[in-house]
C-alpha positions in Angstrom: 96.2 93.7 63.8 97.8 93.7 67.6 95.1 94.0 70.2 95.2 95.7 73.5 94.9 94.4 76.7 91.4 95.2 77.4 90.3 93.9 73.6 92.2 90.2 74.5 90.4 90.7 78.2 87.2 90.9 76.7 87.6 88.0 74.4 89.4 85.4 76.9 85.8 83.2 77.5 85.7 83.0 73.5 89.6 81.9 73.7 88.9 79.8 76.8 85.8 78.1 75.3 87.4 77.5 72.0 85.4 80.2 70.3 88.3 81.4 68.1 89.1 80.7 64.9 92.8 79.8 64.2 94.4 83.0 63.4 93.0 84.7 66.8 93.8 81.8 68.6 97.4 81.8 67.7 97.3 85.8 68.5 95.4 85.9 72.1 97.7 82.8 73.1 101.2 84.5 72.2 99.3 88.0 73.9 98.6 85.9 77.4 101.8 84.4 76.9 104.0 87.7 76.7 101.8 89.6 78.9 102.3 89.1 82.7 99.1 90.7 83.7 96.8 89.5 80.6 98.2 85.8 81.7 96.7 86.2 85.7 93.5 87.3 84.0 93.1 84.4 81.7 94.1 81.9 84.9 91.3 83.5 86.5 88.8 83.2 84.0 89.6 79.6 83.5 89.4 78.9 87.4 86.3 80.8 87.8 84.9 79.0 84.4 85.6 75.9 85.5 83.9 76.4 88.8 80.9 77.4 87.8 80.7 74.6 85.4 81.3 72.3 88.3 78.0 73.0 90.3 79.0 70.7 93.0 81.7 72.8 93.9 78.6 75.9 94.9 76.7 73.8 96.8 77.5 74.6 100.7 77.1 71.9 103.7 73.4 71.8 105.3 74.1 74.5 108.2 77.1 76.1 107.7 75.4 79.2 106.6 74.3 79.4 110.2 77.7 78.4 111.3 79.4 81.7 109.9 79.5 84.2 112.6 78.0 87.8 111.5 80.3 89.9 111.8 78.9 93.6 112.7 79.0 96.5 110.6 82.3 98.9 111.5 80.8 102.1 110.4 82.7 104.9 108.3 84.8 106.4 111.2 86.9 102.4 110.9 89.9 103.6 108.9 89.0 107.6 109.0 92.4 108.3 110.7 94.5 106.7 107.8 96.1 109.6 105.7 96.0 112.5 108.5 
């Protein structure tokens, strides 16, 4: 059974994780594989997996919270002219 896109999306932390059994192993890894934009998901997913399960990596520096200026808030009429 080929799965779309979205189906293979859904089911990349089960395929990242190790989750799969064989058969849909073999089938989301030739799917990434083929697929341009299914691959750039995955590599995300992985990062973004991997980051969080390297805490370390969230913690900030004491104070740089306060070093981060604030940037104020634009307001709709910032980019209203675009399109006219």
């Amino acid at each position: 059974m080929k799965l779309s896109c979205k189906q293979i999306v859904r089911r990349l932390p089960e395929y990242i994780e190790g989750g799969l059994d064989a058969q849909q192993f073999r089938q989301l890894s030739a799917h990434v594989r083929k697929c341009r934009h299914c691959g750039v998901v995955s590599d995300s997913v992985r990062h973004t997996m991997a980051m969080y399960a390297d805490r370390k990596l969230l913690e900030m520096e004491p104070g740089l919270t306060q070093s981060v200026p604030v940037v104020p808030h634009i307001g709709p009429q910032f980019g209203s002219h675009i399109g006219k």
